[in-house]
C-alpha positions as CSV (number, residue, x, y, z in Angstrom):
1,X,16.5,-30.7,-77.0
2,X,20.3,-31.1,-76.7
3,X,20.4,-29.6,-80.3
4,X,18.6,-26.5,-79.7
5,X,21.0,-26.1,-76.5
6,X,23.7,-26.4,-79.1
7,X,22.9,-24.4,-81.5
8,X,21.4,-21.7,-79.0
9,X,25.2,-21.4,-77.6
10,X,26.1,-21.2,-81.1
11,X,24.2,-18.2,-82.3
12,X,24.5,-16.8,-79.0
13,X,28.4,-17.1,-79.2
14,X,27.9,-15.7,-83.2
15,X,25.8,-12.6,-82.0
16,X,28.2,-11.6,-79.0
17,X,31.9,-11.8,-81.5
18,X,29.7,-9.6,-84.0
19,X,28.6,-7.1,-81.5
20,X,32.0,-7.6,-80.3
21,X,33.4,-7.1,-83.8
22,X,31.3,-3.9,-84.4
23,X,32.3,-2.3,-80.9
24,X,36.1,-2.7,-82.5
25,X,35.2,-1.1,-85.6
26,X,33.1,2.0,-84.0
27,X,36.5,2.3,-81.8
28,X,38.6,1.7,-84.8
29,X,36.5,4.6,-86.6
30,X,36.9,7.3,-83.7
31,X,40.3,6.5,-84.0
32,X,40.5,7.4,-87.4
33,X,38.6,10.5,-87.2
34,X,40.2,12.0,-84.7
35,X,43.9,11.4,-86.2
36,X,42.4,12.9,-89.2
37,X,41.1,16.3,-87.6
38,X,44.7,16.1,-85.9
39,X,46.1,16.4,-88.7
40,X,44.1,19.0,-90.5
41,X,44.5,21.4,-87.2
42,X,48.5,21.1,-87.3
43,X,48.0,22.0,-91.1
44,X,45.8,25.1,-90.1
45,X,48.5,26.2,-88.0
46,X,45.4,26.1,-85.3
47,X,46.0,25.6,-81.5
48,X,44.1,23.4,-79.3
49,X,42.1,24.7,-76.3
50,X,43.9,23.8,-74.0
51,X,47.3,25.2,-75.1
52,X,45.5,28.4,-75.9
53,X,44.2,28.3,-71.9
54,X,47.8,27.6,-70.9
55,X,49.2,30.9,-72.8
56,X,46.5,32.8,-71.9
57,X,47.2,31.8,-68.3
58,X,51.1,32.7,-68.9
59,X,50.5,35.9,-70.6
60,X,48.3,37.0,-67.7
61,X,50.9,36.1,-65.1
62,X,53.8,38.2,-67.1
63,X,51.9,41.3,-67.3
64,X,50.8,41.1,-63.7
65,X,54.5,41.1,-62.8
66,X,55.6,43.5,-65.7
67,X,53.1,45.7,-64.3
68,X,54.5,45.0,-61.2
69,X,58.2,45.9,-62.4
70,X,57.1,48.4,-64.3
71,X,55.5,50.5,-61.0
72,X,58.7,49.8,-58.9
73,X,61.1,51.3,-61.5
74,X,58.5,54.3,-62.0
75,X,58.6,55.2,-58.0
76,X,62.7,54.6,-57.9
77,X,62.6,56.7,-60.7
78,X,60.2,59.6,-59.1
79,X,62.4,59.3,-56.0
């Protein structure tokens, strides 16, 4: 009985390092992908979404206040 105890622990120890083992390698794996599609968007010249947003976001604020600018110099100039 003491033997099956022993060599349950044993395989039980075996099965959780390999599930262990294979978690690490599926990280390991995204890892690798996603430095590799890094790569190929700087090579593209391609921007992220999020920096696009950001721009976007910018551009939007400067033409609101060349808009803005752009009225006030028109009514000094009407004046």
């Amino acid at each position: 009985m003491k033997n099956k105890n022993i060599f349950l622990k044993d395989t039980t120890a075996v099965i959780s390092g390999a599930f262990s083992a294979f978690a690490n390698i599926k990280n390991e794996i995204d890892i690798i992908i996603k430095s590799r599609l890094d790569k190929f968007i700087n090579s593209q010249n391609l921007v992220n979404r999020e920096d696009f947003e950001a721009l976007e976001d910018r551009h939007e604020k400067l033409l609101a206040e060349f808009n803005l600018l752009k009225a006030k110099f028109n009514r000094k100039n009407s004046k």
